[in-house]
NUTORNU-564736 format. One record per residue (C-alpha): residue in one letter; x, y, z. Coordinates in steps of 0.02 Angstrom, whole numbers, padded with zeros to 5 digits, always signed. Example, Ala and Ser with C-alpha at 12.3 -4.5 7.8 and 13.67 -1.06 7.14 Angstrom:
2
A+00615-00225+00390;S+00684-00053+00357;
This chain:
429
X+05939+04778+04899;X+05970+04874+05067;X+05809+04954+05070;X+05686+04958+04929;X+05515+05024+04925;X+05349+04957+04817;X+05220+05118+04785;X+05082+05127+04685;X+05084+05265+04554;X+04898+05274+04516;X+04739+05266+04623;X+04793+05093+04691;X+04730+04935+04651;X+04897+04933+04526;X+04950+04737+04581;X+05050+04793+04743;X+05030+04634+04815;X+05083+04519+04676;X+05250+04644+04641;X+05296+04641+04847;X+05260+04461+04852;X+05391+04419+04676;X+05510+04538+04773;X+05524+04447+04920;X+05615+04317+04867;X+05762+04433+04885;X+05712+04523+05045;X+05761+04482+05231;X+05628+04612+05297;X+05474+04667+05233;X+05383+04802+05319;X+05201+04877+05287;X+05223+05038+05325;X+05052+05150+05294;X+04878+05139+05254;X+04730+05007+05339;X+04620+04874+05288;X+04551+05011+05183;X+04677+04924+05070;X+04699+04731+05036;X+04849+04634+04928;X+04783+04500+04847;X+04929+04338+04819;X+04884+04192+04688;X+05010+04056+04738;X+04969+03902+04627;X+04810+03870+04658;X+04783+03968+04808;X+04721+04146+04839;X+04787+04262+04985;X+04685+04421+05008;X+04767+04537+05145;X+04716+04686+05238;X+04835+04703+05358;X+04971+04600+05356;X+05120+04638+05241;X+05132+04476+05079;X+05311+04445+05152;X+05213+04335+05282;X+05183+04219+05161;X+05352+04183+05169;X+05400+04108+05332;X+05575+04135+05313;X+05557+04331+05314;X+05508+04462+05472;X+05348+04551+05420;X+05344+04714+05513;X+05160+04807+05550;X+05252+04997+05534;X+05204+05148+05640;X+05119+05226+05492;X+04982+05103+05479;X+04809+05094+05573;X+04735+04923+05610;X+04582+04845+05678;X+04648+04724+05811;X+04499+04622+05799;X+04511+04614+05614;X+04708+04598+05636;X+04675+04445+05729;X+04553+04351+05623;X+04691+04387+05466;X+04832+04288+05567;X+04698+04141+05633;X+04652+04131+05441;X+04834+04119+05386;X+04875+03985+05536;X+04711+03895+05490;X+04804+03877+05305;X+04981+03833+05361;X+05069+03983+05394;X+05110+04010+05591;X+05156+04203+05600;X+05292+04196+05706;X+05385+04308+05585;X+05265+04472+05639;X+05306+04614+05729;X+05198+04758+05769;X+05247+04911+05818;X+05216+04986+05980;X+05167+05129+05885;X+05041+05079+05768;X+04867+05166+05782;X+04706+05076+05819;X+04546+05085+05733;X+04416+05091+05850;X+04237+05060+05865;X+04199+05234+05868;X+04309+05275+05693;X+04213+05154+05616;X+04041+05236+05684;X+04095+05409+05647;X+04160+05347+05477;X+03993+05293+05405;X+03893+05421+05497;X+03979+05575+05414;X+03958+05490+05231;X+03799+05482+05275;X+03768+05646+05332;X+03864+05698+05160;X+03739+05588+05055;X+03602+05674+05152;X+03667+05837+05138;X+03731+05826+04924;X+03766+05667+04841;X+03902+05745+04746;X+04004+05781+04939;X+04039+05588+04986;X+04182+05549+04988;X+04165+05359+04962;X+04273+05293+05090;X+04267+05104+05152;X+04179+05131+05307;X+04327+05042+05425;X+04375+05192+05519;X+04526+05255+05444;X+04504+05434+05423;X+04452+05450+05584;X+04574+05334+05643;X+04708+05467+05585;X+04617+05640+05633;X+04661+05551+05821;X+04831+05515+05766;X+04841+05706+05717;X+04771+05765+05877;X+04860+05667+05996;X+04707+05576+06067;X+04702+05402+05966;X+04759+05238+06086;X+04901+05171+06013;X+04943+04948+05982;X+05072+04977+06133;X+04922+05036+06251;X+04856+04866+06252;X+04992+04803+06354;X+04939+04924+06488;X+04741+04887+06529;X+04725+05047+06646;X+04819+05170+06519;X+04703+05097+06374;X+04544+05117+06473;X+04586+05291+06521;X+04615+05347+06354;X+04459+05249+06292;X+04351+05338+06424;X+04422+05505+06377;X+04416+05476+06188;X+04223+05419+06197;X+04187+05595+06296;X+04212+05665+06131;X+04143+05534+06036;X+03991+05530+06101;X+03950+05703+06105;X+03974+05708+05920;X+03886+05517+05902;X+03712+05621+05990;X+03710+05787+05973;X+03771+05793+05774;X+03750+05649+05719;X+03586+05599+05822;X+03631+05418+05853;X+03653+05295+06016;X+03821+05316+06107;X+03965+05193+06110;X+04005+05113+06285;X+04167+05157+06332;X+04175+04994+06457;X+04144+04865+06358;X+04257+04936+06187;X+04389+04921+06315;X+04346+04731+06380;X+04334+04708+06180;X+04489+04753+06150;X+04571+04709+06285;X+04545+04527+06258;X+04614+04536+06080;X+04766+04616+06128;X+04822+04485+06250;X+04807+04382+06088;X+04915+04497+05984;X+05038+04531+06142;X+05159+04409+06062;X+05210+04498+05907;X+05197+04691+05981;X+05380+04756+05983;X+05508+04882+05919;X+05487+04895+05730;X+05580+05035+05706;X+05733+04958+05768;X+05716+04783+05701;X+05718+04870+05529;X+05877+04977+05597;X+05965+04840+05646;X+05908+04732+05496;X+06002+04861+05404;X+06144+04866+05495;X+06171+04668+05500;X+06168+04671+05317;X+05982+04626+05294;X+05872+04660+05140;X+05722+04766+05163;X+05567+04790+05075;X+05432+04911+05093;X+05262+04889+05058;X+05164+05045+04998;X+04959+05016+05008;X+04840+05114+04903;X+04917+05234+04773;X+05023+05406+04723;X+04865+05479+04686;X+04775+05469+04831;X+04911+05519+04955;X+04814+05648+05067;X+04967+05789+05013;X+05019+05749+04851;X+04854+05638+04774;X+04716+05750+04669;X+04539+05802+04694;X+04539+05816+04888;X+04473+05787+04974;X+04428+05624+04918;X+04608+05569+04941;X+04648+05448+05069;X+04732+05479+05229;X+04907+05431+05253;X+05035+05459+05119;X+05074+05315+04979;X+05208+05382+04937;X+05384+05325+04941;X+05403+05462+05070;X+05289+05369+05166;X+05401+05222+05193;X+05496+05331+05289;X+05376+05423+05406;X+05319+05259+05417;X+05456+05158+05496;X+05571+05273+05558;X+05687+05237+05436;X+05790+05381+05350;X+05778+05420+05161;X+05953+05405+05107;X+05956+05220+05178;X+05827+05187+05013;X+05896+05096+04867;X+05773+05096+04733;X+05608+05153+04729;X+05487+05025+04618;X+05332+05128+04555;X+05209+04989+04499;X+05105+05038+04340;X+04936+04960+04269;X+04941+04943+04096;X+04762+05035+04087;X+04710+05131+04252;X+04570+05123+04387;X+04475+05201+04531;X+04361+05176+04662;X+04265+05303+04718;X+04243+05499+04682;X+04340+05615+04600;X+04418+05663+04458;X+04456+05557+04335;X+04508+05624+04148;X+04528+05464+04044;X+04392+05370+04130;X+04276+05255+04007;X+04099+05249+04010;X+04063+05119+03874;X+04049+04937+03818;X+04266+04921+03820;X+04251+04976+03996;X+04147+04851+04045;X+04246+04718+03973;X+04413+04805+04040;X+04373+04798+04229;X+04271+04605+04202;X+04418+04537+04121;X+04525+04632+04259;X+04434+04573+04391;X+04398+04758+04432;X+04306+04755+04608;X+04391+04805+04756;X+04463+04691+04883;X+04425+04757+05030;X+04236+04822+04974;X+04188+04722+04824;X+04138+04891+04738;X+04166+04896+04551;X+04284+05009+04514;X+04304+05148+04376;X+04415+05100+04228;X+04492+05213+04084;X+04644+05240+03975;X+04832+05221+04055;X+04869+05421+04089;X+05057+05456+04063;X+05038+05638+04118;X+04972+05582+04284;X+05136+05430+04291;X+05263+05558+04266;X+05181+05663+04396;X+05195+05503+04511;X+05375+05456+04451;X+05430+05636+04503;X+05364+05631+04699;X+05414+05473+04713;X+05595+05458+04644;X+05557+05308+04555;X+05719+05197+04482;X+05612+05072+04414;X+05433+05031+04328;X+05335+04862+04355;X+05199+04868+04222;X+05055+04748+04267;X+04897+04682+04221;X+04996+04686+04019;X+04868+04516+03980;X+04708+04615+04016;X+04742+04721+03854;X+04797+04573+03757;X+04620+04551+03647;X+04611+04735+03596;X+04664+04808+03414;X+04698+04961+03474;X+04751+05031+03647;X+04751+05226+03697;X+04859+05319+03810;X+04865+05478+03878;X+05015+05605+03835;X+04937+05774+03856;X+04792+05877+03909;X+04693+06016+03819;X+04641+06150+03929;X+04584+06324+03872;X+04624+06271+03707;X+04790+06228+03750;X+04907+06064+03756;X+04989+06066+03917;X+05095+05897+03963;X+05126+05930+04167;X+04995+05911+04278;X+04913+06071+04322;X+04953+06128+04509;X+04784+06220+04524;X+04656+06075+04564;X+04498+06173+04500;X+04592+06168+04333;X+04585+05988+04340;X+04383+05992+04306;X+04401+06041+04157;X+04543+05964+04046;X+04513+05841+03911;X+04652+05695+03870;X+04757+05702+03714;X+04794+05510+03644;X+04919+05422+03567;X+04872+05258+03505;X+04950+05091+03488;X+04915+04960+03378;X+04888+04793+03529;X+04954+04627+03511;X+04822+04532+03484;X+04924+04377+03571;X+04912+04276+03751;X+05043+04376+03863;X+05014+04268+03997;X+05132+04118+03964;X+05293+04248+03921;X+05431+04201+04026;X+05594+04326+03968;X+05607+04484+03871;X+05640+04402+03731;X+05473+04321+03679;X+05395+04484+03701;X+05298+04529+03541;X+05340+04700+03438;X+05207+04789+03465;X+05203+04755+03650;X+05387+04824+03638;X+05353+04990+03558;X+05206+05016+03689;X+05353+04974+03830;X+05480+05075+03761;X+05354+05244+03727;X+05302+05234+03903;X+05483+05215+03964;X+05535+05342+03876;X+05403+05472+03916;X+05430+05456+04117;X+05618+05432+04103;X+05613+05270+04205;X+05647+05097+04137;X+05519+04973+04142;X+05609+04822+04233;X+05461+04683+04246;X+05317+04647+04186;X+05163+04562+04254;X+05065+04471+04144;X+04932+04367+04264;X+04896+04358+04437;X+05016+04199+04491;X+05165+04203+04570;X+05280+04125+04418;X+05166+04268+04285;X+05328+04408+04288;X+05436+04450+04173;X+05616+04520+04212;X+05665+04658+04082;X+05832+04720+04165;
């Protein structure tokens, strides 16, 4: 394991956490390297639950360096109150770095955030996008235009409060004179901020070079991918309701500095069924009684919002799509026990459009409105997965479902989640 990445090859919420957390047992180094608290990993550890928004799961292991990459965008404030929570439960954080580079989310994102959805509502229902509210988009427009203050600027109070001051200029005009609410106060988002970042001082250093040199020393790395292939802001569908950083394995490397052919495997972690939250499209989405009992049973409501999220039919067109911008080298298939009481389980192998069967994704996305899925279905197994320990006890049917999955992406299917604890994986090969 020189460098190996975790992505999620669906609209996220595929059991990052629980896969990143399994992996680092065998990991030196293990690096968030995209995404915000848009996002959050959730960690069952015996009895205990771990929810985090910032803060890679290789920080639940003291022995490891967790890295904050350049790709993310964090709340400071929020940041802060993540690593008091974790101290407050036995873990000291010594092991974090962030990186100079790492964007902030400030006040103003997460003002500008909710004020355009709701100008969107206002305007057409159908135009929100659904985001969380925390800033992130905007976070990343200022990323894109040079103008967004960076975790390093908090180490220089008069550089911070210039480019505060500037930033809120803008803001503020926007904040009034489109959006018709009270300005932000540059002054005291600075004093704010300030304050917190003499807190985080301590762990702000070169991330791009601890990984380097991790690599170099003969360190294991591991890369933590938030969110999911199809919502990378590039490469996801239906923009624009997309998020806004890039989820994929790609974005380990814009992420960290870190070069692609230093990448050993690529682990694309798979639902057994498949969700969303928020708009979009959505073409084996269920709107019955079985999805009702497929996201309660799931525990389908998001981490970071609580929202309940949309639940359908695993969708092998839209894996392979993921398994091809991705370069994965190996599956993880969770959430396998959620599907354990049904008789019969569908999956997705093809679409119908104009009458015809097409099995790639379409590249136009207005085509995508107007496709219907094409099943194959499997006959469940009707058994408990959650106490399997090896291969071997898997049942038959549960096989065959493995194998025709497998088969249609062209990637083995290496473990197997099969509950939300620590010990509930399954190593296939």
């Amino acid at each position: 394991m020189p460098a190996n990445v975790v992505v999620g090859t669906q609209w996220g919420d595929e059991g990052k956490g629980k896969v990143v957390d399994f992996l680092a047992r065998d990991a030196d180094i293990v690096v968030r390297s995209q995404g915000g608290n848009n996002a959050g990993h959730t960690v069952a550890i015996g009895d205990e639950v771990f929810k985090l928004y910032h803060l890679p799961c290789g920080i639940l292991h003291p022995e490891k360096t967790s890295i904050i990459g350049s790709g993310m965008a964090v709340n400071p404030l929020r940041l802060f109150e993540e690593i008091q929570e974790l101290v407050a439960r036995g873990f000291d954080c010594k092991n974090l770095i962030i990186s100079y580079h790492t964007s902030l989310i400030m006040p103003y994102h997460m003002l500008l955030d909710e004020l355009e959805e709701n100008r969107r509502a206002a305007k057409d229902s159908r135009g929100i996008i659904g985001t969380t509210k925390r800033g992130i988009g905007p976070t990343f427009s200022d990323k894109m235009a040079r103008t967004g203050p960076k975790v390093g600027d908090l180490r220089n109070p008069a550089r911070f409060r210039e480019r505060v001051r500037y930033a809120c200029e803008e803001k503020n005009a926007l904040i009034e004179h489109l959006y018709n609410a009270p300005p932000v106060d540059p002054d005291a988002i600075s004093d704010q901020y300030l304050e917190v970042g003499d807190k985080l001082r301590k762990y702000i250093g070169d991330a791009t070079r601890a990984v380097i040199d991790g690599l170099e020393d003969g360190k294991r790395v591991l890369f933590e991918g938030a969110q999911g292939t199809l919502l990378d802001i590039d490469y996801g569908l239906s923009y624009p309701f997309l998020t806004s950083s890039h989820p994929v394995s790609g974005g380990a490397c814009l992420g960290t500095g870190l070069a692609p052919n230093r990448i050993d495997r690529i682990y694309g972690v798979v639902k057994a069924y498949i969700s969303r939250v928020g708009e979009g499209i959505f073409p084996t989405e269920l709107h019955d009684d079985l999805c009702v009992q497929i996201r309660n049973r799931g525990n389908e409501y998001g981490t970071a919002t609580g929202r309940p999220r949309r639940v359908g039919w695993l969708d092998l067109v839209l894996l392979k799509y993921a398994a091809d911008i991705n370069g994965l080298t190996d599956i993880v298939l969770t959430k396998v026990d959620i599907l354990d009481e049904l008789p019969e389980i569908n999956v997705c192998v093809a679409y119908k459009m104009n009458g015809k069967k097409v099995f790639k994704l379409p590249s136009d996305p207005d085509a995508l409105e107007n496709i219907e899925p094409v099943y194959e279905t499997f006959p469940g197994w009707l058994l408990n997965t959650d106490e399997l320990a090896t291969g071997d006890m898997l049942p038959e049917n549960l096989m065959e479902f493995l194998s025709f999955i497998s088969k249609f992406v062209n990637v083995p299917i290496t473990l197997l989640g099969v509950g939300t604890r620590r010990r509930q994986m399954v190593e296939l090969g």
